[in-house]
C-alpha positions as CSV (number, residue, x, y, z in Angstrom):
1,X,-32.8,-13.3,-43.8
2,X,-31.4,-10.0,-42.5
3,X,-32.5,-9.0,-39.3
4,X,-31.9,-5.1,-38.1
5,X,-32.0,-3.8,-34.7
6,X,-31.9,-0.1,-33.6
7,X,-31.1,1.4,-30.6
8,X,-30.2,5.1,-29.5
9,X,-33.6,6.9,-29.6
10,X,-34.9,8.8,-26.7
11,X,-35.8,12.5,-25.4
12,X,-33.2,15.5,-26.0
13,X,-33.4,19.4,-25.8
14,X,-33.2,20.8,-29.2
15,X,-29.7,22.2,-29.8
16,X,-28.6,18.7,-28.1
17,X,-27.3,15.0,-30.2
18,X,-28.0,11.6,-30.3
19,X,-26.4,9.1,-31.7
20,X,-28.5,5.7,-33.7
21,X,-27.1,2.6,-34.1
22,X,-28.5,-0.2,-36.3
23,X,-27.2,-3.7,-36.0
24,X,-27.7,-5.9,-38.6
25,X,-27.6,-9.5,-39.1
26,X,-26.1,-11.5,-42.0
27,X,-23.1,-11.6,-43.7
28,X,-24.2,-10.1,-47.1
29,X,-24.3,-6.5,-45.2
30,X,-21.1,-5.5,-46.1
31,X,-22.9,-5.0,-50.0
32,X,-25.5,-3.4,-49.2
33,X,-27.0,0.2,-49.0
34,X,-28.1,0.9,-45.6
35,X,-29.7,3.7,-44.4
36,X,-31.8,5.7,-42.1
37,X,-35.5,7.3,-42.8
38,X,-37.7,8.9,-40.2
39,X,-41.7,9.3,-39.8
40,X,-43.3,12.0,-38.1
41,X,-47.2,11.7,-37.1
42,X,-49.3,12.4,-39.9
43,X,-46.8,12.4,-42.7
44,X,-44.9,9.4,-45.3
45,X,-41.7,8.1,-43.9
46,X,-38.7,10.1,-45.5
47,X,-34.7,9.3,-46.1
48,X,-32.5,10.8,-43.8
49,X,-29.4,9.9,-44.9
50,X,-28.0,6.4,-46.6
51,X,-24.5,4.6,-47.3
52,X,-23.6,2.3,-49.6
53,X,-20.6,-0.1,-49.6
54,X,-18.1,2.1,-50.8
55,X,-18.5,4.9,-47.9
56,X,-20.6,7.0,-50.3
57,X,-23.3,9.1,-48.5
58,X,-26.4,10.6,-49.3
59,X,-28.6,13.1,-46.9
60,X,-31.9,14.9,-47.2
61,X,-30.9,18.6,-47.1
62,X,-33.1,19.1,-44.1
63,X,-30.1,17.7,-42.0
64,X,-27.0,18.0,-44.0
65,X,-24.7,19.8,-41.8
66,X,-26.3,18.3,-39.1
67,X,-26.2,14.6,-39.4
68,X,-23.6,12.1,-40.2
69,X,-24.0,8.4,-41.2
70,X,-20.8,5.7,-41.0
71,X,-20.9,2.1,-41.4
72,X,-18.6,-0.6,-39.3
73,X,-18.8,-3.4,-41.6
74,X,-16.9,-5.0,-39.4
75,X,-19.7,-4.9,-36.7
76,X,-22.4,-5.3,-39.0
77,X,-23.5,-1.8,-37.9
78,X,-24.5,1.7,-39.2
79,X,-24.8,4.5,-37.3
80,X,-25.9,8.0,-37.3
81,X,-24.6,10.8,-35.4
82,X,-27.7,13.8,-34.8
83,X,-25.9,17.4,-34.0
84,X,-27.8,20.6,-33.2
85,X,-31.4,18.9,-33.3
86,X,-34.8,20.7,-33.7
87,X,-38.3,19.8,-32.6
88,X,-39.0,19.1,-36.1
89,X,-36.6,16.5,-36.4
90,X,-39.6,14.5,-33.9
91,X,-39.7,11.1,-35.6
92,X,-39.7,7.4,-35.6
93,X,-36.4,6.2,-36.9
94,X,-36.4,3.4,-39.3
95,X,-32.8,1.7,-40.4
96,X,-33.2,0.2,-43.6
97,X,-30.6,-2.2,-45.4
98,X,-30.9,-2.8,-49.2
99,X,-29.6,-5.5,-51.5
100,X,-30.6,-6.1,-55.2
101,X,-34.3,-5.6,-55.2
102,X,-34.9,-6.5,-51.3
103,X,-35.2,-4.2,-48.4
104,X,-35.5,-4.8,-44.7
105,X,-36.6,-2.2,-42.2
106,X,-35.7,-2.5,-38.1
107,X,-38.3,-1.7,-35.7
108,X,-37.7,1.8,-35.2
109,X,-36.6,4.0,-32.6
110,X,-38.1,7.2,-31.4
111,X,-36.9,10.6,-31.2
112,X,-38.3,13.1,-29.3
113,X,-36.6,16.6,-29.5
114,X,-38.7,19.1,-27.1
115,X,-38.4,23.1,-27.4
């Protein structure tokens, strides 16, 4: 069983950063994808940006520029680093880890970007 834990989330200004971590139980992390969506009020959760094994990235063009995911597979962790935010980028943040045809979510962390 893979177990994920966020941390990072809070309030920021927009134009200001965060940085998300996601620690994750389990040795088989190191072959998995993980990843990072978001869920703003009212609407379907949505990728933000994911990583496989290899160090190959993927981002929804809403941040790219903006946002940068890296994995420690040494600390079981993935992290994503939030530049230049924007009220819209208001969300729950979900990590996500992905193996075969299994997925496990974390809790979620919130993100609160005020104008």
């Amino acid at each position: 069983q893979v177990q994920l834990v966020e941390s990072g989330g809070g309030l920021v200004q927009a134009g200001g950063s965060l940085r998300l971590s996601c620690a994750a139980s389990g040795s088989i992390f190191r072959i998995g994808v993980m990843g990072w969506y978001r869920q703003a009020p009212g609407k379907q959760r949505e990728l933000v940006a994911n990583i496989n094994s290899g160090g190959s990235t993927n981002y929804a063009d809403s941040v790219k520029g903006r946002f940068t995911i890296s994995r420690d597979n040494a600390k079981n962790t993935v992290y994503v680093q939030m530049n230049s935010l924007k009220p819209e980028d208001t969300a729950v943040y979900y990590c996500s880890f992905r193996i075969l045809t299994s997925t496990y979510w974390g809790q979620g962390t919130q993100v609160t970007v005020s104008s």
